[in-house]
C-alpha positions in Angstrom: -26.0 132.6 -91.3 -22.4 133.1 -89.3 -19.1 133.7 -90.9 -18.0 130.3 -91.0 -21.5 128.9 -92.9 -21.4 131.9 -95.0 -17.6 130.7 -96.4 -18.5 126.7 -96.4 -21.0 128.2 -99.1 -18.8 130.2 -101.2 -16.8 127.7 -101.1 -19.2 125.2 -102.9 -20.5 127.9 -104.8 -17.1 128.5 -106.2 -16.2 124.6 -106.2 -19.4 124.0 -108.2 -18.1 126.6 -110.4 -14.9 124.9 -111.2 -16.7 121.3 -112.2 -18.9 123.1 -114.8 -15.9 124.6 -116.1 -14.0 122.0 -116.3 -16.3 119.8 -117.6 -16.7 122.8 -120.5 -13.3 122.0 -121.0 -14.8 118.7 -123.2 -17.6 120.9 -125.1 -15.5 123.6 -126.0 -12.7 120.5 -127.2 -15.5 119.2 -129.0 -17.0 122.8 -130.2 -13.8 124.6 -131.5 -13.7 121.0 -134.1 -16.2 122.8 -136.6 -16.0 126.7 -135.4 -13.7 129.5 -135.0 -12.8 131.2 -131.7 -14.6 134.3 -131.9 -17.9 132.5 -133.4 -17.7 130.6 -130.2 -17.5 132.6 -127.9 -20.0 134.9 -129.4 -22.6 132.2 -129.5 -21.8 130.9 -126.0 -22.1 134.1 -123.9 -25.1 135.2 -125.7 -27.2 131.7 -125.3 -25.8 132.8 -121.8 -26.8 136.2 -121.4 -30.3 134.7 -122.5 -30.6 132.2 -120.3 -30.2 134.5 -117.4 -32.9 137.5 -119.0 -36.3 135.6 -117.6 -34.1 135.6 -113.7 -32.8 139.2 -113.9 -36.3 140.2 -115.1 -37.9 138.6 -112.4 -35.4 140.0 -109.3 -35.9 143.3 -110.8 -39.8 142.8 -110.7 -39.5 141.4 -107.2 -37.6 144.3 -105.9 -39.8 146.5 -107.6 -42.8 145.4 -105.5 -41.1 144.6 -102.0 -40.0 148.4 -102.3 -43.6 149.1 -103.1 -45.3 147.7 -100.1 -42.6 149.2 -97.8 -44.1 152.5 -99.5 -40.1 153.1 -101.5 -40.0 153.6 -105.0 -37.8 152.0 -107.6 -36.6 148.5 -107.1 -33.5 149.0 -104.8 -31.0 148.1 -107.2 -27.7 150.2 -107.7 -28.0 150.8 -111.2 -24.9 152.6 -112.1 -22.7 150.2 -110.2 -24.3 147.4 -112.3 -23.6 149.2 -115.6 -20.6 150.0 -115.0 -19.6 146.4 -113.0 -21.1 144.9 -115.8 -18.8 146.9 -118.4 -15.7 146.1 -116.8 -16.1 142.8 -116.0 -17.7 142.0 -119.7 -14.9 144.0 -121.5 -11.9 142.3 -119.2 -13.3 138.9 -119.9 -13.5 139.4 -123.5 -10.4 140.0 -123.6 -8.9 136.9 -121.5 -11.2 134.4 -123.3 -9.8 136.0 -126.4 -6.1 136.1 -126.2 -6.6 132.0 -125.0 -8.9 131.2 -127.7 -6.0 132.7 -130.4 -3.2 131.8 -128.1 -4.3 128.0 -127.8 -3.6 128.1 -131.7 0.1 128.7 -131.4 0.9 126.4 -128.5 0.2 122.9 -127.4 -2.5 122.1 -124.7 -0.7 120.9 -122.1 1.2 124.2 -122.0 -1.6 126.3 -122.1 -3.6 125.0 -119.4 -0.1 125.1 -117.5 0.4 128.7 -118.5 -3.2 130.2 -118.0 -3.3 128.5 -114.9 -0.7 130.9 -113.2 -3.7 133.5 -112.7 -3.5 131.8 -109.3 -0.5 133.5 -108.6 -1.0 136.9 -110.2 -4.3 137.5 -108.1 -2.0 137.5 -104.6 0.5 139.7 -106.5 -2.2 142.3 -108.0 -3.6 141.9 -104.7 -0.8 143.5 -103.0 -0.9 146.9 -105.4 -4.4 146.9 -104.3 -3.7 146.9 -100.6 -5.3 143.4 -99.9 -4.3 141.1 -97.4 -3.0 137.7 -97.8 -1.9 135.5 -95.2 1.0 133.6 -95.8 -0.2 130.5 -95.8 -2.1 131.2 -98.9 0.8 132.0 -100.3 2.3 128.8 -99.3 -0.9 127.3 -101.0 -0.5 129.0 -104.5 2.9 127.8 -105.3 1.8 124.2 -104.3 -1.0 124.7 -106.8 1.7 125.8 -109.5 3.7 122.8 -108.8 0.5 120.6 -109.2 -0.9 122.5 -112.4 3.2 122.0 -113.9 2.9 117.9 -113.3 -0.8 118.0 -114.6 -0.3 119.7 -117.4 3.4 120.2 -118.9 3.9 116.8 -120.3 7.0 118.3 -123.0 9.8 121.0 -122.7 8.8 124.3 -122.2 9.7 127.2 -124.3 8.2 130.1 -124.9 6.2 130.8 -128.5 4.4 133.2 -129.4 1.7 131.7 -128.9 2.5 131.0 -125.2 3.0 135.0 -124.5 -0.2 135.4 -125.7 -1.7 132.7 -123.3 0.2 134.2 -120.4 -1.5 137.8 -121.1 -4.8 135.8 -120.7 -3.4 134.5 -117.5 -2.6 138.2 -116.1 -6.5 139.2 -117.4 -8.3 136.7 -115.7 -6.6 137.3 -112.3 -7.9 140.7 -113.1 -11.4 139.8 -114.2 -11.1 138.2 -110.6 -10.3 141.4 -108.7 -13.2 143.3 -111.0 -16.1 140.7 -109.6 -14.2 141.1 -105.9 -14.8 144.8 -106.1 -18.3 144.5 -107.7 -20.0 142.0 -106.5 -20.7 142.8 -102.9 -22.2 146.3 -104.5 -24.9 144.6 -107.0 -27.0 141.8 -107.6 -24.9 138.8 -108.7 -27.3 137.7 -111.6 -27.4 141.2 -112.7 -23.9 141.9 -113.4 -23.5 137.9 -114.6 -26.0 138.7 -117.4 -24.0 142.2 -117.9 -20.8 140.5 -118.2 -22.1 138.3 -120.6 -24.1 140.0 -123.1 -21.4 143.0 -123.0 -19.0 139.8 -124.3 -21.1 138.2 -126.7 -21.6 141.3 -128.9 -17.6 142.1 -128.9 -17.5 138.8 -130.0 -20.3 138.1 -132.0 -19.1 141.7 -134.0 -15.3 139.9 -133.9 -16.3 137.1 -135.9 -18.2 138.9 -138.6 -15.4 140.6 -139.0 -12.6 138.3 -138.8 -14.5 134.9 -139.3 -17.2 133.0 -141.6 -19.6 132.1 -138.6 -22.7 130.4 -140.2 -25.7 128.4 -139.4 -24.3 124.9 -140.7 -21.5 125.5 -138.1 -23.8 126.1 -135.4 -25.6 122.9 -136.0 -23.1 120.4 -136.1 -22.4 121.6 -132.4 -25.1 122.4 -131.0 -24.5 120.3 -128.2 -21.2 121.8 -127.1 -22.6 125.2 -127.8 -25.5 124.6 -125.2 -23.4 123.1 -122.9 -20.9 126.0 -122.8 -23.7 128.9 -123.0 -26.5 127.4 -120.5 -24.1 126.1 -118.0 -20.7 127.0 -118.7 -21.6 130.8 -119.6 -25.0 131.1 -117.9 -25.1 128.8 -114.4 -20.8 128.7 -113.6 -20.5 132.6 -114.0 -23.8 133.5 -112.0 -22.5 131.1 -109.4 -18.2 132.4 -109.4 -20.0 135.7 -109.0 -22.2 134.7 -106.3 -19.4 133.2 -104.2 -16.8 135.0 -104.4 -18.7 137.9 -102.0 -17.2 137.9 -99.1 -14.4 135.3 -100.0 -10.6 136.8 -100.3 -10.2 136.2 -103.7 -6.5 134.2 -103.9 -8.2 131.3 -101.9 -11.3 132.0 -104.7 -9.0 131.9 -107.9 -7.2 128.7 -105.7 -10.6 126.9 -105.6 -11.5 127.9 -109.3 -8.0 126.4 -110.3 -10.1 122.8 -109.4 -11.4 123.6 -113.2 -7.9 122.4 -114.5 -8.1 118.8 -112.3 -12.0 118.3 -113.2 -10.8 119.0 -116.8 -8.6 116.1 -117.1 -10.6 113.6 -115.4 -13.3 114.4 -117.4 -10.9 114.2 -120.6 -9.9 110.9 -119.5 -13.4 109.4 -119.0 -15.0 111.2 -122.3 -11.9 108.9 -124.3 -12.6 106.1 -122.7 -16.3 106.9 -123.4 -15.6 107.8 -127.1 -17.0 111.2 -127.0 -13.3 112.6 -127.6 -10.8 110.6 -130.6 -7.6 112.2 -128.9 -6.1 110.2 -126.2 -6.8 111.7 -122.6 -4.9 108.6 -120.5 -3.6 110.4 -117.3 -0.6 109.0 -116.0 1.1 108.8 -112.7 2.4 112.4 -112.8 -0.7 113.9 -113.8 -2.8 112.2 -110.7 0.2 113.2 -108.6 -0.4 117.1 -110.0 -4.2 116.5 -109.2 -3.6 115.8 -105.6 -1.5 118.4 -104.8 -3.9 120.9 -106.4 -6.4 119.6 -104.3 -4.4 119.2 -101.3 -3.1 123.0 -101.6 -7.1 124.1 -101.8 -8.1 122.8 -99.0 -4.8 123.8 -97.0 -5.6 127.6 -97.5 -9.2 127.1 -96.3 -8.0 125.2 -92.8 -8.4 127.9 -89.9 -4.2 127.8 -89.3 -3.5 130.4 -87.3 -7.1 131.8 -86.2 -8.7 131.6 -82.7 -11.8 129.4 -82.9 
């Protein structure tokens, strides 16, 4: 596959990614209605992490005999990098998913999808301590997502609450949790570290709730839907598949494309009202479909080949 196939797919990889999250967006509405944050998440990433135990078994098995008939031993796999990717990356996304989960409590939606969106514009800015190049253009691209993300979802005066610096600090981790898997994932297998990530979350979080929470079984019942939503798909297929394609992608235009979530999110909002699946009114108005364009628009603009010989 050339260079040009190889990024078409990242691309839907990572656009696929987006959808799934954003459509968790109405699960984890719907999930957080009878359960507390940490007991969530806990749940979530470790119906995750279990879902993707039969794959990882089977790559490693696979590997294990290719190597085998080549007359190699082992099964080819970097196993310190995938610890160690899968530590970082599991500890930094604890720790985002976290400080939105309490942070949501102290603020109103709208601003917290505006504010935790801004990760777009942190990964360029981290980028540049790392020594990575952007072109300007994608620059051009972020702040038009910014401006879309404000007319999506800022629908009252902003000021910031506690509750909104807390939100922001998620913002800053998961531009970071987007560098980790763009220094990892070109070293390891991508299911591998997803099902690191994962399980390293789920027992912080699992071990939060005990201890800050009263998770129980009567919780996990009444939704049990949402909760296998969010862990099979949201958890286990959506972070196999960001890790997947974000190899070889610079990862501004990849946090750009995942930003998609926030647009998917509110169109599926609005059609799980009108569907009755949600009570609260999710009625997108003119502003908000303007914000969705421009989102879109400023996606595809960083992907066009402006400036590059063909």
């Amino acid at each position: 596959m050339n260079k040009n196939g190889k990024t078409c797919r990242s691309s839907l990889l990572l656009f696929l990614t987006a959808c799934i999250w954003g459509l968790a967006f109405v699960s984890q509405s719907k999930g957080m209605e009878v359960m507390q944050p940490f007991t969530f998440n806990g749940v979530r990433c470790l119906l995750g992490a279990a879902v993707l135990f039969p794959p990882v078994c089977l790559q490693v098995y696979a590997g294990k005999r290719k190597r085998e008939s080549e007359g190699k031993k082992g099964s080819g796999i970097s196993w310190k990098v995938t610890l160690s990717g899968g530590l970082f990356c599991g500890i930094v996304f604890t720790a985002a998913s976290s400080f939105q989960q309490v942070g949501i409590a102290g603020t109103t939606v709208g601003k917290a999808g505006f504010i935790t969106a801004l990760y777009i514009i942190f990964v360029p800015l981290l980028g540049i301590f790392l020594k990575k190049k952007v072109p300007k253009i994608v620059y051009f691209g972020a702040a038009m997502a910014v401006v879309g993300m404000y007319l999506l979802c800022m629908t009252e005066r902003f000021r910031l609450a506690r509750g909104d610096v807390l939100v922001l600090v998620c913002a800053v981790l998961f531009a970071v949790h987007i560098l980790v898997i763009d220094h990892y994932s070109p070293k390891t297998e991508g299911v591998i570290l997803s099902f690191m990530q994962l399980f390293v979350c789920g027992v912080i979080c699992t071990a939060m709730a005990f201890l800050f929470e009263s998770p129980s079984l009567s919780q996990l019942k009444s939704g049990l839907a949402p909760i296998l939503y969010a862990g099979i798909m949201s958890c286990g297929v959506a972070y196999t598949l960001q890790i997947s394609g974000q190899k070889g992608m610079n990862p501004t235009v990849a946090s750009l494309i995942l930003s998609l979530e926030s647009v998917v999110a509110a169109l599926a909002g609005f059609l799980a009202f009108k569907m009755g699946f949600l009570k609260t009114d999710q009625t997108l108005t003119f502003r908000q479909v303007l914000g969705c364009v421009i989102v879109f628009a400023a996606v595809v603009l960083v992907q066009l080949p402006i400036g590059k010989k063909e």
